[in-house]
N, C-alpha and C positions, 0 to 999 in steps of 0.2 A: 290594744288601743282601739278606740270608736270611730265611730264615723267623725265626732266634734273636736277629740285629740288629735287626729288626723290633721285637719284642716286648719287647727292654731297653730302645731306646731310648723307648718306649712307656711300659715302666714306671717310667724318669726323669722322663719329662718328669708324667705323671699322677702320680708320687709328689709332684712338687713342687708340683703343684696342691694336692692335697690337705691340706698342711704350709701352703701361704700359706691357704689357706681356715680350717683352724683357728686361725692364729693372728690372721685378721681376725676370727673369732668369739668369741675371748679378750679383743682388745684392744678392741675395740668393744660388749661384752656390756651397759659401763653406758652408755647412750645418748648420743651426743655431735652436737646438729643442725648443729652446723659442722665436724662429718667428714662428714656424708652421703656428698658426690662422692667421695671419698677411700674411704671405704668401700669404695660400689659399686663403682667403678674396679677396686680389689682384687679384689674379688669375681669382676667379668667377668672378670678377666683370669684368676683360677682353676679357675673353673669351664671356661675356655677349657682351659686347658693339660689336666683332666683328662677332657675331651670328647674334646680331638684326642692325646692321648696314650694312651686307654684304646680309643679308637674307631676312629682314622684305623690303627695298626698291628694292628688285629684285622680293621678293615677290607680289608686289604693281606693280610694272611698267612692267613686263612679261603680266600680263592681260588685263594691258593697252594697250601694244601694239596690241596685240590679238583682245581685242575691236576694237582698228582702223580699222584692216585687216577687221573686220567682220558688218562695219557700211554699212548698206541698204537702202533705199527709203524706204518713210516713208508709213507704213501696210505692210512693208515685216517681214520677220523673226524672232528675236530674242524678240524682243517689243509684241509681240504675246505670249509670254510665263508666266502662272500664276504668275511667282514671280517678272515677271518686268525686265528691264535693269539692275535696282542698283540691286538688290536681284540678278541675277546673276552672276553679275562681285564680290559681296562677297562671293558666290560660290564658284566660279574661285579662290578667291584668299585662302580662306579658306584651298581648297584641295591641293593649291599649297604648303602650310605651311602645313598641313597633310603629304604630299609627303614627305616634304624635311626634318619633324622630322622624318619620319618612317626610310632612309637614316640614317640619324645623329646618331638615337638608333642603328640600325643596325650595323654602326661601329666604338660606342664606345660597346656595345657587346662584339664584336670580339677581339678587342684592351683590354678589361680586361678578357676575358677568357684566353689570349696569358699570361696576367702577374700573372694570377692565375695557369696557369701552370707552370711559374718557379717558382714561390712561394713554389707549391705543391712540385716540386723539390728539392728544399734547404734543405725543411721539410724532407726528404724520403734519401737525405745526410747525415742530423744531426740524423737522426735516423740509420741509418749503422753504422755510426763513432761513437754511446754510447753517442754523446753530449744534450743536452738539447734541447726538441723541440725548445722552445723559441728564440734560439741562433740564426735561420732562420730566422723569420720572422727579430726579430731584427736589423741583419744586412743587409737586403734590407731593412728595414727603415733607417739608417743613409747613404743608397747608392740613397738616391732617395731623392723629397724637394715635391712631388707633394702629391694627397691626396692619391694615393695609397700609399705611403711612409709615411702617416697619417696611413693608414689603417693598416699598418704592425707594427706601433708602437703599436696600441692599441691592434692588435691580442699577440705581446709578451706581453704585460702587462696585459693578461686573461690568458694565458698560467702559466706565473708566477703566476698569485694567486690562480691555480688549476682547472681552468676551461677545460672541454673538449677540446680535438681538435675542431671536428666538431663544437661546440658552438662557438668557440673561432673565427674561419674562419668565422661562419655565411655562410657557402658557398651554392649557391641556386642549381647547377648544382646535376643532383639525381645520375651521374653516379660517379661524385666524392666522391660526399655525403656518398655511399654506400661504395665506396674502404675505405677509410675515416675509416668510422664506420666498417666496416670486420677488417680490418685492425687490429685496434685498440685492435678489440673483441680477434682476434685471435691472436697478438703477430708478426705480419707480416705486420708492417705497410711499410717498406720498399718495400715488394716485391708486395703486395699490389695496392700502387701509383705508380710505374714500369710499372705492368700490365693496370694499365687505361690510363698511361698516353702514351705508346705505340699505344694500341686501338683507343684512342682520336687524335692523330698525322693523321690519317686515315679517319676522321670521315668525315661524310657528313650532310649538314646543311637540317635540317627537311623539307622533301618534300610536306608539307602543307606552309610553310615558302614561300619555292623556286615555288612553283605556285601562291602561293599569289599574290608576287611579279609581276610576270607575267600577271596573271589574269586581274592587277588592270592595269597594263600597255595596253592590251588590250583591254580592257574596257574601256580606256581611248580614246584610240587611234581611237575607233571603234564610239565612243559617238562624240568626234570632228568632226569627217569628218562625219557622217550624219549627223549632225547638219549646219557645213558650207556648206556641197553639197545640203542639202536641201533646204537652203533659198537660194541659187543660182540659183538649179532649179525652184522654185518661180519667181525669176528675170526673166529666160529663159523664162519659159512660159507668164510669163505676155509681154516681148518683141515679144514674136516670134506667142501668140496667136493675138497681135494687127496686125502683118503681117499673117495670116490667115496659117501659118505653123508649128502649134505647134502637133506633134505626137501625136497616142492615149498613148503610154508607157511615153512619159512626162507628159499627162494631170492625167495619173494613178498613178505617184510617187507624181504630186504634190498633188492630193488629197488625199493617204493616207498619204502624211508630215501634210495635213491640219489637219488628224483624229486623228493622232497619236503624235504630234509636242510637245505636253505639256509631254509625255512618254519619249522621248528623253532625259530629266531629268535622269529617273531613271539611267543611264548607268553613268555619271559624280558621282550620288549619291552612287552607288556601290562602286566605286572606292574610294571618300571619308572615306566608312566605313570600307574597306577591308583595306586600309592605316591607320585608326584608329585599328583597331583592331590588327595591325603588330607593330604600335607604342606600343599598351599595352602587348602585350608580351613581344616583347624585351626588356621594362622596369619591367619584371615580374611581372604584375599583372596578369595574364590570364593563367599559367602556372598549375595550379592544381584546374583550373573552368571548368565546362562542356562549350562548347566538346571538348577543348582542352586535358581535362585528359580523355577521352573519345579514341580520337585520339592515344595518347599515346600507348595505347595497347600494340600494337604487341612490343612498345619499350618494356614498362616493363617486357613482358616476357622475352626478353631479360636480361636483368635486374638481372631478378632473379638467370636465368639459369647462369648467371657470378658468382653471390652472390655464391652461392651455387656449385660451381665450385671449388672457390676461400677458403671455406672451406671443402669441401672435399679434395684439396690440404696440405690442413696445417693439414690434421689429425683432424678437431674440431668437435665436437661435432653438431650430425646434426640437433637437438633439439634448441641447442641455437641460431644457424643460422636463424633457421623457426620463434623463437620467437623473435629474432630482425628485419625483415624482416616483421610480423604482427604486431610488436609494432610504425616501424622506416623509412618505405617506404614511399618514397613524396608520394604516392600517394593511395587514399583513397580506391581506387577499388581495387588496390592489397593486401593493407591491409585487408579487410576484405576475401579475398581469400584463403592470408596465414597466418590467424588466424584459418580459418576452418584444413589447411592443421596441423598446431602446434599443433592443439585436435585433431585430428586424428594421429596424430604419439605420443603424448601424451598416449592417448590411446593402441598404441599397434597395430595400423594398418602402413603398407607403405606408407611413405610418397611421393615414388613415383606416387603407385596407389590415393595416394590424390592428388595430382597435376594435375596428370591427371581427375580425377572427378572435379576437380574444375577450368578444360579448360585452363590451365596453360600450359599444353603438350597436345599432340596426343597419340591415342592409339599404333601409331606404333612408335612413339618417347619413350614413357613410356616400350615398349619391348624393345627397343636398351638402356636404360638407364639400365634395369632390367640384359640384357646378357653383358655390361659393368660392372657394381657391382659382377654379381660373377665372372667374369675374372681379379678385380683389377683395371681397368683404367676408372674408373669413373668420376675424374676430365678431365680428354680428350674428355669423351661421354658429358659431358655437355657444356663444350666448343666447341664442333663439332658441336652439336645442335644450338649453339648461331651463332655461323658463317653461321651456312643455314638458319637461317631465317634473317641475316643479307642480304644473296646474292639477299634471296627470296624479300626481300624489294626493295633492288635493281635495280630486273628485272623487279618486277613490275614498279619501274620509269621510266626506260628506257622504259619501253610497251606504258605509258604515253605519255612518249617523242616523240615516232613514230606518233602516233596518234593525240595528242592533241594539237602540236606545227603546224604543217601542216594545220589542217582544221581552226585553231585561223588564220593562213594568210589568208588562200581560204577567210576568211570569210572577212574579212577586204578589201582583195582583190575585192571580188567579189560585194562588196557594192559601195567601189568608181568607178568598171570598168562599173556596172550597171547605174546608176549615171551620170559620164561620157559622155557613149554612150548615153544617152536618151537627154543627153542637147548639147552636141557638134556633133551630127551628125544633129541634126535638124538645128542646129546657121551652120554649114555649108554649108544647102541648099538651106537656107535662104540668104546668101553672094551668094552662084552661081547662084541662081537665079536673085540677083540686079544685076551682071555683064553683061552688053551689049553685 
């Protein structure tokens, strides 16, 4: 098929997605709870046809195009390369569909974290007003017909038969998870989700995420253009050596494309896997695997320092907080930290000076918590603490930013201007020298 059969059949198969998708939004507008399956059914299967109908032939014919742009005389460039033509226009299209689910996960993400916080909302409602957790979810299940409106029916019919909150939600987020569970522990579940979900209003999207992104874009960007300037200069020089004016700095690039041509791979291949690897997080599997839980770090202390804030607020007991925090933490590194610190305050020692031994805090953080506890505003000194190393995170991005936005162009830059110069200053001399 062509580039133009591509794309009709593409736009049949997505037109009729979009036709079953309206007209399950018509027929289902007034709620009906024993269509649900039926529904949804419909639903997937629409959203499917105009996924792979809008995406799988843009997917196919964008590299196609590409390919044309990039066709050479035959022993030049791309045909030179280990894996062949076909092998790497399935490259090409590969990463293209890498790319465009890593997109797709990223903002359906976004789009259910936005409806798990009004959920968390309703819940943190019903609980001020003395009503029935259940009564939240439930009634954004009969205000909805989609599968989160699935998902809220079945979170009230867990609540109804005594099952935890947090069980009940299944919610993967560690910062809700936590309020959640404090919450719960302490009698404070309204003030609780208040508190995160104020925080969370603010928040900023994990700065391994937000370089990723970047990363893979440069890498991309930088992996094309040496790759098509390459086999260009190939062209040049084999043109401009047959006219006996080919520079020494062309005959130098094009020798080490000749050395180096099958490496040029690896930069497409990066991207690929940095795009795979953005896609498996944001479908959460990669969330509490090394070194993603690794990474995490500096958040969990965070983490903690709120936990632990949020019951010294409420009066609670600061034993039990330590012991669900080493039972209850997403994550595995903390747990076993604040396990050491619950037998140590168990024991009869501070569990400040435990937190601090177990790198949790700084020594000068661990003094200002120690001259907060005997003045009273203890919940303030931990919250203060959490906010500077919030800012500190920060600044270190912004340091980032300065830095490592700037020399990703120089470099980009400075490949096509090298590039460039070395083939159109010589194809220029070569033109004014055939002029009479």
């Amino acid at each position: 098929m062509n580039v133009a059969d591509w794309f009709q059949a593409g736009l049949l198969l997505g037109g009729f997605g979009v036709c079953l998708l309206t007209a399950v939004h018509i027929a289902y507008q007034a709620r009906r709870r024993s269509a649900d399956e039926l529904s949804l059914t419909f639903r997937f299967i629409a959203w499917l046809a105009i996924l792979v109908g809008f995406g799988a032939p843009t997917a196919v014919a964008i590299p196609q195009l590409v390919w044309q742009m990039l066709e050479l005389p035959s022993g030049f460039g791309l045909g030179r390369l280990p894996i062949g033509e076909e092998g790497l226009f399935v490259f090409v299209v590969l990463g293209t569909l890498l790319a465009t689910g890593a997109f797709l996960a990223t903002v359906w993400s976004q789009a259910h974290h936005n409806r798990m916080r009004g959920l968390l909302w309703s819940i943190a409602a019903a609980d001020k007003s003395g009503l029935p957790l259940s009564t939240a979810p439930r009634a954004m299940a009969w205000s909805r017909n989609d599968r989160f409106g699935a998902y809220c029916d079945r979170v009230a019919d867990r609540l109804e038969h005594g099952e935890p909150l947090t069980i009940a939600l299944r919610i993967a987020n560690p910062d809700a998870f936590l309020a959640l569970r404090l919450g719960t522990l302490h009698g404070n579940l309204h003030d609780s989700i208040q508190r995160w979900l104020q925080r969370d209003a603010t928040r900023q999207p994990p700065p391994w995420l937000r370089y990723g992104y970047f990363a893979a874009f440069v890498t991309f960007a930088l992996g094309m253009t040496l790759v098509l300037l390459a086999n260009l200069a190939m062209t040049f020089d084999y043109i401009l050596r047959e006219a006996s004016q080919a520079s020494l700095l062309l005959q130098w690039l094009t020798a080490m494309e000749n050395a180096t041509g099958k490496w040029l791979l690896l930069l497409p291949l990066a991207t690929m896997l940095a795009m795979g690897v953005i896609l498996l997080h944001q479908l959460g599997l990669l969330q509490h695997r090394k070194p993603f839980s690794t990474l995490s770090y500096p958040a969990d202390r965070v983490r903690v320092l709120r936990a632990l804030s949020l019951a010294t607020d409420a009066n609670a007991p600061i034993g039990q907080t330590l012991g669900l925090l080493a039972n209850e933490f997403p994550r595995r590194h903390m747990r076993i930290r604040m396990a050491m610190v619950a037998t140590d305050h168990e024991a009869g020692l501070s569990w400040i000076d435990s937190l601090c031994h177990q790198l949790v805090i700084t020594a000068a953080e661990a003094e200002l918590l120690r001259s907060a506890q005997r003045l009273g505003n203890l919940p303030w000194a931990l919250d203060e603490l959490a906010d500077r190393r919030i800012r500190r995170l920060e600044s270190r991005v912004r340091l980032f930013d300065t830095f490592f936005v700037p020399l990703a162009t120089l470099a980009i830059g400075a490949a096509v201007g090298l590039l460039g110069f070395a083939m159109f200053s010589d194809f220029s001399k070569l033109i004014h020298a055939s002029i009479p």
